[in-house]
Kinemage of the C-alpha trace (Angstrom):
@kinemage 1
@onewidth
@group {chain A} dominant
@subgroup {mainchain}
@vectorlist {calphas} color= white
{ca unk a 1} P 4.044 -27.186 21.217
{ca unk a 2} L 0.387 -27.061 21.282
{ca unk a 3} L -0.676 -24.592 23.917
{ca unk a 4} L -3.252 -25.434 26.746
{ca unk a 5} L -6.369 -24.023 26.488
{ca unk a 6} L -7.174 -20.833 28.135
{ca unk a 7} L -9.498 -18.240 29.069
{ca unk a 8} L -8.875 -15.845 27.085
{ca unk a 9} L -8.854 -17.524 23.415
{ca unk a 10} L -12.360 -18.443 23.087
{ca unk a 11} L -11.763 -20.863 20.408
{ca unk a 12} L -8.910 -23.010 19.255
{ca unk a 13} L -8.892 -25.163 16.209
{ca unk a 14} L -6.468 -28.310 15.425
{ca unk a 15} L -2.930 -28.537 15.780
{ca unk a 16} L -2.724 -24.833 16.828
{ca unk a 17} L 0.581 -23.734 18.239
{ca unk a 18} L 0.596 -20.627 20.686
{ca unk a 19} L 3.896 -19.524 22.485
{ca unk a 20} L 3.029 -19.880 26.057
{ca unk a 21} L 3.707 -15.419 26.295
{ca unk a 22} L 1.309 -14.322 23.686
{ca unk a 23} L -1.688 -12.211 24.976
{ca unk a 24} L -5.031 -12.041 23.722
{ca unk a 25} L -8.311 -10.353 24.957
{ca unk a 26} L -11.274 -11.580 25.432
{ca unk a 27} L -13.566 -14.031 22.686
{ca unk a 28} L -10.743 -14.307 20.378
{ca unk a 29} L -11.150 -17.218 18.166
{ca unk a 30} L -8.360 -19.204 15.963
{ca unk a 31} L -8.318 -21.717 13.436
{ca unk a 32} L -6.824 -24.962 12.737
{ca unk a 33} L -2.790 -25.431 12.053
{ca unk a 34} L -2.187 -21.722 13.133
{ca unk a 35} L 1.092 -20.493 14.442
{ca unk a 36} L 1.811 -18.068 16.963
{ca unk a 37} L 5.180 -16.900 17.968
{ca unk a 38} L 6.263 -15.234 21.478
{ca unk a 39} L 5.224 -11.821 22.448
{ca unk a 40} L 2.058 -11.443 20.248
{ca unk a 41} L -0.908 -9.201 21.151
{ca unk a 42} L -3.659 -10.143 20.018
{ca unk a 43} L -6.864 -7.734 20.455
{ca unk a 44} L -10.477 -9.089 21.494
{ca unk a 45} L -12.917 -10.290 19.257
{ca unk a 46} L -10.393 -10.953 16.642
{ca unk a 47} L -10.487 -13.937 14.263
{ca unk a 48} L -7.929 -15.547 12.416
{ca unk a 49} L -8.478 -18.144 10.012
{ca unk a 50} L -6.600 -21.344 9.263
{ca unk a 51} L -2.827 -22.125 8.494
{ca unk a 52} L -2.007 -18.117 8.962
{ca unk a 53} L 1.367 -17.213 10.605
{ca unk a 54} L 2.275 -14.454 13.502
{ca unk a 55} L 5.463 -14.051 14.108
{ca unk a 56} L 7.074 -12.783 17.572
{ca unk a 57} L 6.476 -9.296 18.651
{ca unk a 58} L 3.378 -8.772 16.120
{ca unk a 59} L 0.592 -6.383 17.687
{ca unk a 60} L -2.620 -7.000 16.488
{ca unk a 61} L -6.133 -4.501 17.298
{ca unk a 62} L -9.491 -5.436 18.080
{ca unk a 63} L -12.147 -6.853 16.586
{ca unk a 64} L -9.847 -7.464 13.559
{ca unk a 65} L -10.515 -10.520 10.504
{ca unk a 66} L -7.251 -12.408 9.297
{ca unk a 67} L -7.946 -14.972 6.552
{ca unk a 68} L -6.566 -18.434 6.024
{ca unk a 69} L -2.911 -18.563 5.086
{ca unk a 70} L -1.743 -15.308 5.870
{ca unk a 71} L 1.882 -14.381 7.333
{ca unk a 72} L 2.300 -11.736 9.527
{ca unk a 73} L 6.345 -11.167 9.748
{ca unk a 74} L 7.574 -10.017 12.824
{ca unk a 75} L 6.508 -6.692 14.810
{ca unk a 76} L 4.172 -6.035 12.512
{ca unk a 77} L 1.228 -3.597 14.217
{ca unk a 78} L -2.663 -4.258 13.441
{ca unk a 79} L -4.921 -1.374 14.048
{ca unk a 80} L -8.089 -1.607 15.468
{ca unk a 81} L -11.081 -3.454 13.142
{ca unk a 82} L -8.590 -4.217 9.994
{ca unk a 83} L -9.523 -7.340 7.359
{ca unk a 84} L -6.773 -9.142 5.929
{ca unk a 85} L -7.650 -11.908 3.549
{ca unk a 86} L -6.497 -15.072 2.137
{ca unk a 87} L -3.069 -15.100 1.435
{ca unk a 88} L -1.996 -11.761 1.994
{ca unk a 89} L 1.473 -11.351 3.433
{ca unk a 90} L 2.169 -8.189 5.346
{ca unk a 91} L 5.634 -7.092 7.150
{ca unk a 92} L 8.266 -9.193 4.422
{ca unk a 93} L 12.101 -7.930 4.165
{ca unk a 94} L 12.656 -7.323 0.523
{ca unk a 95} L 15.892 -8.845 -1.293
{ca unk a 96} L 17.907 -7.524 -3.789
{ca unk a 97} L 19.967 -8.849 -7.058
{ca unk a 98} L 23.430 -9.393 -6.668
{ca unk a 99} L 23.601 -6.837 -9.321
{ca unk a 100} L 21.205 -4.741 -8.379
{ca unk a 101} L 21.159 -0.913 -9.011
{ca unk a 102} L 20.673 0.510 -5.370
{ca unk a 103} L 21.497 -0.535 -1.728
{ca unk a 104} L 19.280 -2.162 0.661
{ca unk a 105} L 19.278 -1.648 4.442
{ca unk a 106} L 20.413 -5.173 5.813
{ca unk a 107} L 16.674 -4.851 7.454
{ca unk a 108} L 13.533 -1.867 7.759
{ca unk a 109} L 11.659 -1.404 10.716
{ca unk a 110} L 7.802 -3.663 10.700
{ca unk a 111} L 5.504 -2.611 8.713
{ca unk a 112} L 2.048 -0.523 10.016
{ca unk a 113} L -1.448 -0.949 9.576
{ca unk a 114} L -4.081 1.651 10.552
{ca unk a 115} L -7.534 0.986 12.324
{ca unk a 116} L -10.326 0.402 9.634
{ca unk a 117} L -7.808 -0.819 6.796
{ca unk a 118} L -8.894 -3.526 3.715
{ca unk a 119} L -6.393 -5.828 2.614
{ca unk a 120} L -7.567 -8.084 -0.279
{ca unk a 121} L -6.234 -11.608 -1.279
{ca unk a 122} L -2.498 -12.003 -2.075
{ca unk a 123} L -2.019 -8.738 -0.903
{ca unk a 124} L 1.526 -8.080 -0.178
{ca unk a 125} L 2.922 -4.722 2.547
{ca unk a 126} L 6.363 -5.061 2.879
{ca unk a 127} L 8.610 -3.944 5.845
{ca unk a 128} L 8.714 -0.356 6.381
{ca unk a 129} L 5.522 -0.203 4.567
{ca unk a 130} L 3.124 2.363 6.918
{ca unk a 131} L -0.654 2.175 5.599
{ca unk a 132} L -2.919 5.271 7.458
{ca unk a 133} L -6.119 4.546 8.616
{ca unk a 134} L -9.006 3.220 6.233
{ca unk a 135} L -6.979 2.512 3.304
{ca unk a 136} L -7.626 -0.443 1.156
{ca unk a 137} L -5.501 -2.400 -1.053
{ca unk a 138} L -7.480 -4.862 -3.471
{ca unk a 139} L -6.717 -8.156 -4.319
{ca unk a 140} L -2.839 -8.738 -5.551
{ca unk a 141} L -1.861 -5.173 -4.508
{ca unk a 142} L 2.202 -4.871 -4.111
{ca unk a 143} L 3.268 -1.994 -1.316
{ca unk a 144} L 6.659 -1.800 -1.537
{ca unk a 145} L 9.339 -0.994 1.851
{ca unk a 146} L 9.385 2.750 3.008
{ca unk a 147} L 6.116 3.681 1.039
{ca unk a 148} L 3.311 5.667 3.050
{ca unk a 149} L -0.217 5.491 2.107
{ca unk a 150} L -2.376 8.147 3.352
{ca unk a 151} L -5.980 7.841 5.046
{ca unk a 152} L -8.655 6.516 2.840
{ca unk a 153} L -6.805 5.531 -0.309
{ca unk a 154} L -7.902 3.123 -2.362
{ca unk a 155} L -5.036 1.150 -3.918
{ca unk a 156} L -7.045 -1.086 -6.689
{ca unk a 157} L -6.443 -4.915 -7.640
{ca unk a 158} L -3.265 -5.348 -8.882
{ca unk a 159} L -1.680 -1.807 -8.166
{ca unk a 160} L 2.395 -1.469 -7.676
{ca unk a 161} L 3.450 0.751 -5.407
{ca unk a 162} L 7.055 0.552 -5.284
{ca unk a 163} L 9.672 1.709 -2.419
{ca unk a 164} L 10.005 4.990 -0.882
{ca unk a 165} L 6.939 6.800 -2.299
{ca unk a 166} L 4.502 9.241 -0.757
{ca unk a 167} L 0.893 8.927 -1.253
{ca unk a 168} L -1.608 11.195 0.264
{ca unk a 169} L -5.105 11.147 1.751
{ca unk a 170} L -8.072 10.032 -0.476
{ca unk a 171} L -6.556 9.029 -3.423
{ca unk a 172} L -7.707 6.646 -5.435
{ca unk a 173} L -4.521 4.405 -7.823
{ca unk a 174} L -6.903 2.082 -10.038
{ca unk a 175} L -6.204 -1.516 -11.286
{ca unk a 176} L -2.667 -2.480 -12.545
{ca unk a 177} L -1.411 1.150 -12.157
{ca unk a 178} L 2.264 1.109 -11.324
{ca unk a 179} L 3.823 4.156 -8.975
{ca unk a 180} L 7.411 3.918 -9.735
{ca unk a 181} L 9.590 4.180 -6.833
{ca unk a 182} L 10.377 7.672 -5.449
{ca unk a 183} L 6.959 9.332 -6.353
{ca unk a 184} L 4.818 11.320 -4.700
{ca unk a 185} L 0.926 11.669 -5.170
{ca unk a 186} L -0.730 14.055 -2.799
{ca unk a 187} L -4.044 14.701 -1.393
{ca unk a 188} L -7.183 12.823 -3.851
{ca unk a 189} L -5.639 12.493 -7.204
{ca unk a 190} L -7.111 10.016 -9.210
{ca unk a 191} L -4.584 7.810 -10.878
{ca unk a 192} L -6.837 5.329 -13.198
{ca unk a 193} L -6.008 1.735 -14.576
{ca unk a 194} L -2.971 0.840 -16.028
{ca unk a 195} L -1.264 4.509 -15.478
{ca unk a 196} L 2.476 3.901 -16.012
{ca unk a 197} L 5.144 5.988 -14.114
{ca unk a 198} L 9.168 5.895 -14.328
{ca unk a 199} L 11.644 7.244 -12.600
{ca unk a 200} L 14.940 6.425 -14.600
{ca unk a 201} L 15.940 8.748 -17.661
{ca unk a 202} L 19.266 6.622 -18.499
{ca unk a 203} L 17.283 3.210 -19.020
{ca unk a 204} L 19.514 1.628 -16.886
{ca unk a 205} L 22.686 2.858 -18.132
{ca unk a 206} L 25.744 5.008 -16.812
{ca unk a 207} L 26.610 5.773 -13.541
{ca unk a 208} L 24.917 9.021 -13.862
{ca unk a 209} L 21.487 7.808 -13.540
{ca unk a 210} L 22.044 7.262 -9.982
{ca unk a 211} L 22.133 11.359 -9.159
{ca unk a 212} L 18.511 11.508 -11.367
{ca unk a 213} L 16.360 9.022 -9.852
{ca unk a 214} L 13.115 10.662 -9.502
{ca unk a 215} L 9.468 9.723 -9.886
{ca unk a 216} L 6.457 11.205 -10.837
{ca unk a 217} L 4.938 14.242 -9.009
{ca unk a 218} L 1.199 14.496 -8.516
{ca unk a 219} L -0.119 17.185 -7.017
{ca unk a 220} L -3.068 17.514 -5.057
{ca unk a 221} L -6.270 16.952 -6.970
{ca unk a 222} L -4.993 15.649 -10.212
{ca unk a 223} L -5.896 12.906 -12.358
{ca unk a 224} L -4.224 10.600 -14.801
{ca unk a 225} L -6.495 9.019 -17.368
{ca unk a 226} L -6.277 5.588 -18.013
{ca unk a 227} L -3.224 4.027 -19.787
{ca unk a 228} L -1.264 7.623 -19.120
{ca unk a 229} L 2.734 7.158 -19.706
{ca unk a 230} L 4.576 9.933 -16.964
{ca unk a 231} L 8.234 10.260 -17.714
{ca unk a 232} L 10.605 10.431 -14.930
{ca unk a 233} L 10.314 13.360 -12.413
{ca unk a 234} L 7.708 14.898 -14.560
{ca unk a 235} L 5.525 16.849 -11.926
{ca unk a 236} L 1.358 17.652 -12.723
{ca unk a 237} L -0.023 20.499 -11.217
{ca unk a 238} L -2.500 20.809 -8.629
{ca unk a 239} L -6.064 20.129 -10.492
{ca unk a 240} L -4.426 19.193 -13.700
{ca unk a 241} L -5.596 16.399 -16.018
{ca unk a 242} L -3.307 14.257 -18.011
{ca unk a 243} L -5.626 12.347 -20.470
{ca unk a 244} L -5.929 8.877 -21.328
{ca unk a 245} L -3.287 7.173 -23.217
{ca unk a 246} L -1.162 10.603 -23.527
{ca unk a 247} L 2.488 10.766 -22.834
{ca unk a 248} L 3.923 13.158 -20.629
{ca unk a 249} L 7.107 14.605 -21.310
{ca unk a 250} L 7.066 18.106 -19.794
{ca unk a 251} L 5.370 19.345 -16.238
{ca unk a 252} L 1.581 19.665 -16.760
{ca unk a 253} L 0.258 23.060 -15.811
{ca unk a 254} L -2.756 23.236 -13.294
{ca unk a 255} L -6.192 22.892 -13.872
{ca unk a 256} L -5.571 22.470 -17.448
{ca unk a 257} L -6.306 19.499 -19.686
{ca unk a 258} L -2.996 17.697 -21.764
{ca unk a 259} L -3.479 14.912 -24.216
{ca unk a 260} L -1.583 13.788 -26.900
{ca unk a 261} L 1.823 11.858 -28.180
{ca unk a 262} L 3.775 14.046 -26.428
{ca unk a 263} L 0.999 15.305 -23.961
{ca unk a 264} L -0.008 19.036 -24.736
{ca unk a 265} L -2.181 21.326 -23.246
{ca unk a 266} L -5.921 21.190 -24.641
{ca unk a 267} L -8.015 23.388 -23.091
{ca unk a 268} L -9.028 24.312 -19.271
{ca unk a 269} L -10.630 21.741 -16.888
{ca unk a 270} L -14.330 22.365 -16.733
{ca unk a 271} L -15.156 24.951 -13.401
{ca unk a 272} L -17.792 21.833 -12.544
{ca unk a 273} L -14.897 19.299 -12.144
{ca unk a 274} L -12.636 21.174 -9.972
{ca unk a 275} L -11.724 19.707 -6.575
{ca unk a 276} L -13.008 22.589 -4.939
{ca unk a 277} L -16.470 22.643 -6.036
{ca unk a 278} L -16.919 18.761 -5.376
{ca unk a 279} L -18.642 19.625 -2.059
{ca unk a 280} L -16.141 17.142 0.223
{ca unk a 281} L -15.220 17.533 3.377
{ca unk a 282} L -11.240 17.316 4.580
{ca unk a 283} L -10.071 18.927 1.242
């Protein structure tokens, strides 16, 4: 049904349907064919733009931005002051191949979006997903069910995180890179465009891939140049630098610099470049 105006929606475009049980403070403004299922909160001074979706039980902050077109799944949670653009999709149940190589859980738990947080265009968080505070995905981003994404990371345009990784505070994954499920990159490593990770040794074959999954390892304060190739569970040290376009096919030691077809060490990362003499704050 179209819902009755009220006092606490400022402003209601077209054709808007609002379950009679949502709740919304005060000067929040929607757009034209919007839908709004029961039991949303919706915080004040938030705007949503046209044709979006909110499904039942979603939470939404204040003084948040939700572009035209955007689907918010059910029990999602909005932090406080979060942009979501055009398109983006946030809270989706993933699906599997009748064939596929690992189980799914019939359904995750909503996804989570901290206070502060930039979602681009086409961005798309699925279920399970849990983004910290201040973290922005670019434009076309993929987070993938049951990965965490730690304050202030930057996940650029086009990035892949896939399920079940760990990423840490202030990191920053540049465009296209993929993180192949099961990694885990701590506290600011740099990770720049079109890194590749794996996590399969077998290539998809024999039964006993299935005790080996594991993904890459970066440890606090590394950095992957761009177009780096990480084999499967291949771990790089704290401070270490894996160069750009090298291969890695053994762990790379810490703050030391490896390059090559296989990756190698080089020589020692400069005392300058370090991530404790950068001078930030919350190392």
């Amino acid at each position: 049904m179209t819902h009755p105006a009220g006092q606490t929606i400022q402003a209601r475009g077209s054709y808007t349907c609002i379950d009679d049980t949502v709740s919304a403070g005060e000067q929040v403004a929607v757009g034209n064919h919007v839908v709004v299922e029961s039991g949303v909160h919706i915080g004040a001074r938030t705007r949503i733009g046209h044709h979006t979706v909110i499904a039942r039980n979603a939470r939404i902050g204040a003084e948040c931005q939700i572009g035209a077109g955007v689907v918010l799944h059910e029990g999602v949670e909005i932090g406080d002051g979060v942009r979501i653009d055009d398109g983006a999709v946030i809270g989706k149940q993933p699906f599997s191949a009748s064939n596929s190589a690992l189980p799914r859980k019939s359904a995750y738990p909503p996804a989570r979006i901290g206070s502060g947080c930039l979602l681009g265009t086409g961005v798309i968080v699925y279920a399970g997903c849990v983004l910290g505070n201040h973290v922005l995905a670019a434009d076309l981003a993929t987070l993938r069910e049951e990965a965490t994404i730690g304050d202030h990371t930057i996940a650029g345009r086009g990035v892949a995180i896939e399920n079940a990784c760990v990423i840490g505070r202030y990191c920053k994954i540049e465009t296209n890179a993929y993180v192949a499920a099961y990694s885990v990159i701590e506290d600011r490593a740099f990770v720049a465009p079109g890194v590749l990770t794996s996590n399969d040794n077998f290539l998809g074959r024999t039964k006993e891939r299935f005790r080996h999954f594991k993904g890459a390892v970066v440890r606090r304060g590394a950095r992957l140049g761009v177009g780096a190739v990480i084999l499967p569970g291949m771990e790089i040290e704290p401070d270490a630098v894996v160069a750009a376009g090298a291969v890695l096919t053994k762990k790379a030691s810490a703050r030391t610099i490896h390059a090559g077809l296989p990756a190698r060490a080089h020589r020692a990362v400069p005392e300058e470049q370090l991530l404790e003499n950068q001078g930030w704050d919350n190392l």
